[in-house]
VEXLUM-155322 format. One record per residue (C-alpha): residue in three letters; z, y, x. Coordinates in steps of 0.02 Angstrom, whole numbers. Layout:
BEGIN
NODE res      w      v      u
NODE ALA      Z      Y      X
...
//
This chain:
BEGIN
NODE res      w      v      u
NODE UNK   1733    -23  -1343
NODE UNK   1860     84  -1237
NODE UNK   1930    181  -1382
NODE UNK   2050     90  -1393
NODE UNK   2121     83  -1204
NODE UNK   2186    209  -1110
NODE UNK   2079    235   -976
NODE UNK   2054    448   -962
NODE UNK   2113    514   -784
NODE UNK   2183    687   -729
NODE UNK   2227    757   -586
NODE UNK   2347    918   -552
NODE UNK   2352   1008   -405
NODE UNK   2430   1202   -342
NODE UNK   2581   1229   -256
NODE UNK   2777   1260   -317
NODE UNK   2879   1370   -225
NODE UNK   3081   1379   -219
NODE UNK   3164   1514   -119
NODE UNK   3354   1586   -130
NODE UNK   3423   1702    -35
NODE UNK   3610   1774    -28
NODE UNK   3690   1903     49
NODE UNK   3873   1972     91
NODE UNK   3900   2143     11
NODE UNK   4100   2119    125
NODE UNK   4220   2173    -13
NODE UNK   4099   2202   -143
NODE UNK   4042   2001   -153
NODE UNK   3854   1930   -153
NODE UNK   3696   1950   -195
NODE UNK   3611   1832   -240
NODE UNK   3426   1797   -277
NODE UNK   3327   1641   -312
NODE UNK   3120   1626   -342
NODE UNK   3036   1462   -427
NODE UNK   2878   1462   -438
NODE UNK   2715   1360   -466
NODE UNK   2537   1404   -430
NODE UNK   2396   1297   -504
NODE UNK   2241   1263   -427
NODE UNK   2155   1120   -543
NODE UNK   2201   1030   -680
NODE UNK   2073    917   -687
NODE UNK   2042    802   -839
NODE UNK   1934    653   -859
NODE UNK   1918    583  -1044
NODE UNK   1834    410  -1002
NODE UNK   1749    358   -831
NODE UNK   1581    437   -826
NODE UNK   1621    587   -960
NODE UNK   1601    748   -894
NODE UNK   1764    819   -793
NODE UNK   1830    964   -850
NODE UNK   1971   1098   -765
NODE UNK   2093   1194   -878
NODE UNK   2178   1275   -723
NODE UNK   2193   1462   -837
NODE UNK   2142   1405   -995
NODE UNK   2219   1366  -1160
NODE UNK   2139   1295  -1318
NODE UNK   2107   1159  -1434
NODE UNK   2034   1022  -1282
NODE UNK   2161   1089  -1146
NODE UNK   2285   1091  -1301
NODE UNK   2439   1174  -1195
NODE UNK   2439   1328  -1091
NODE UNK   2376   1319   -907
NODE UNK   2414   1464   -836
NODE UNK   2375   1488   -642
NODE UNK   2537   1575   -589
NODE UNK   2710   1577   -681
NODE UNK   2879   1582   -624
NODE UNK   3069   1622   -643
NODE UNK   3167   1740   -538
NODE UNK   3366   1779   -552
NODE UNK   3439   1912   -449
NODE UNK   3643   1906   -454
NODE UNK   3793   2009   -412
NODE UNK   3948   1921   -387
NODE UNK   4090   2025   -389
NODE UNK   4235   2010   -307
NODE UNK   4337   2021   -486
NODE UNK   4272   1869   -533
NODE UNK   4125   1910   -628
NODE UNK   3933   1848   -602
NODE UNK   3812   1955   -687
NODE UNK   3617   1906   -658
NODE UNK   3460   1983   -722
NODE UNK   3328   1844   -735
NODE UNK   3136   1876   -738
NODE UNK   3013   1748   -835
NODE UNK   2821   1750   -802
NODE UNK   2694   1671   -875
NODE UNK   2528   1728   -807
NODE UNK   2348   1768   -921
NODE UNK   2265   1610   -992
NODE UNK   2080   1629  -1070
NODE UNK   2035   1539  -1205
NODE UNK   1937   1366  -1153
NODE UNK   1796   1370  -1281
NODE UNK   1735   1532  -1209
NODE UNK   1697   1454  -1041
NODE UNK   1524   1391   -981
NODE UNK   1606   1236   -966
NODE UNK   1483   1096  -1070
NODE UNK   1652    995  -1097
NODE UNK   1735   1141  -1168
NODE UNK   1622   1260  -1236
NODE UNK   1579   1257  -1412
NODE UNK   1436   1379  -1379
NODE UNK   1524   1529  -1494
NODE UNK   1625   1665  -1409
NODE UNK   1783   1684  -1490
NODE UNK   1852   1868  -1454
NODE UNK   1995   1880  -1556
NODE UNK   2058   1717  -1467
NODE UNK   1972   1771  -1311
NODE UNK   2149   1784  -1183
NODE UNK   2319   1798  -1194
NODE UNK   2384   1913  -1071
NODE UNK   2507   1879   -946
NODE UNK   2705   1880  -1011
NODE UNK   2860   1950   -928
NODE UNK   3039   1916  -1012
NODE UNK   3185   2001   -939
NODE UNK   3364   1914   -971
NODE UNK   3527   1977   -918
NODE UNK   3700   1877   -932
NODE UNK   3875   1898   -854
NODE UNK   3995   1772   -813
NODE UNK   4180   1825   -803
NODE UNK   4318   1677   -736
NODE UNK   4465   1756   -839
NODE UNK   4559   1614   -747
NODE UNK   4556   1450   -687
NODE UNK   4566   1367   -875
NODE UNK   4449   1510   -958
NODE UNK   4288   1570   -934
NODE UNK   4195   1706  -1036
NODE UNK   3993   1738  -1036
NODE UNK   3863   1837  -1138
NODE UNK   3715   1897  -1110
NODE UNK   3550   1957  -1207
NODE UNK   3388   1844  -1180
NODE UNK   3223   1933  -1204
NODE UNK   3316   2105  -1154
NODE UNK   3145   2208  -1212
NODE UNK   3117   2119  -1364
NODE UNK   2919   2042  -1296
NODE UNK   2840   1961  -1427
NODE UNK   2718   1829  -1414
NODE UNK   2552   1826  -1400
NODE UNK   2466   1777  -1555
NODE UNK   2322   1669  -1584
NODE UNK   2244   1578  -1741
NODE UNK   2346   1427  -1798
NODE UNK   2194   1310  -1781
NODE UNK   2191   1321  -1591
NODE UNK   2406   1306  -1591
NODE UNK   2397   1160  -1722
NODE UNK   2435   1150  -1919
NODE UNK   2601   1203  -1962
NODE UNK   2639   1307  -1797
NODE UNK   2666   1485  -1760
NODE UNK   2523   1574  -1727
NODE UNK   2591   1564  -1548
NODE UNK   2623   1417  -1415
NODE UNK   2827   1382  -1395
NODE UNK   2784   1412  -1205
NODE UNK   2816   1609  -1264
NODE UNK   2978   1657  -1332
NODE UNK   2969   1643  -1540
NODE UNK   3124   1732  -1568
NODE UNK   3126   1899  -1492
NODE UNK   3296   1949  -1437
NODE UNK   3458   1842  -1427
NODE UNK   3633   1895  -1405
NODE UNK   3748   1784  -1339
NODE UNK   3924   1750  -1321
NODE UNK   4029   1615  -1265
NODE UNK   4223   1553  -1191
NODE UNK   4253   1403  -1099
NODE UNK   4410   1325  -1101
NODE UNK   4485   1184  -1011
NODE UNK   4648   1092  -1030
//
């Protein structure tokens, strides 16, 4: 009986990508910009040897239970000034997922179309934050996360799980944040 091993296989493949890039502005500092990313080609799961494979590469659901998206990534573009102060605008994408029950996959299909659940469209969240080194001891930052206020994308509660948001935590729950902060060091 191999319910009781763990014997199910996947297999993950795409591509990440990490770039940065800085440049002299002479008396008026940097810029600064850095790109990480991750593109994903399969995500290939096996339950037990023999079962039917199925790919969740741009899906989301109850069987691929997480979001898959095929592209997503973080970019931060910087200024640092020469009056010691960093301020950065970062950009957060998660790209479109489609629901995996709605796919003519046998594995994952449950043979109903479900259009309210159908897709979640892609996601951009723009954060911006400053840094200031008021000296060497003291350091100020703030900053506002979610600068447009995007909310998530909602979905029924039975494809997220009992008890969760109508939403996965992969989106930002909370809408805007304000934030500040000092640093001190003796």
């Amino acid at each position: 009986d191999g319910r009781s091993v763990n014997i199910a296989s996947q297999t993950v493949s795409g591509v990440d990508i990490q770039a940065a890039y800085r440049y002299e502005l002479q008396s008026y500092g940097a810029i600064t910009a850095a790109l990480s990313g991750g593109w994903l080609d399969e995500s290939k799961t096996t339950p037990l040897p023999g079962d039917h494979e199925y790919d969740c590469s741009g899906l989301f659901g109850t069987t691929c239970e997480t979001v898959n998206p095929e592209w997503r990534h973080v970019m931060r573009v910087g200024w640092e000034t020469p009056w010691n102060v960093l301020v950065s605008l970062q950009w957060r994408h998660i790209g479109e997922v489609e629901l995996d029950t709605n796919t003519s996959d046998e594995t994952l299909s449950n043979g109903r179309h479900d259009s309210f659940n159908a897709k979640m469209d892609a996601q951009d969240y723009f954060d911006l934050s400053a840094i200031w080194e008021a000296t060497d001891n003291i350091s100020v930052r703030a900053g506002i996360n979610n600068l447009f206020d995007e909310e998530p994308p909602l979905i029924s509660n039975t494809i997220t799980g009992t008890g969760s948001p109508n939403s996965y935590p992969t989106y930002d729950q909370l809408g805007t944040e304000m934030f500040v902060g000092i640093t001190a060091s003796f």
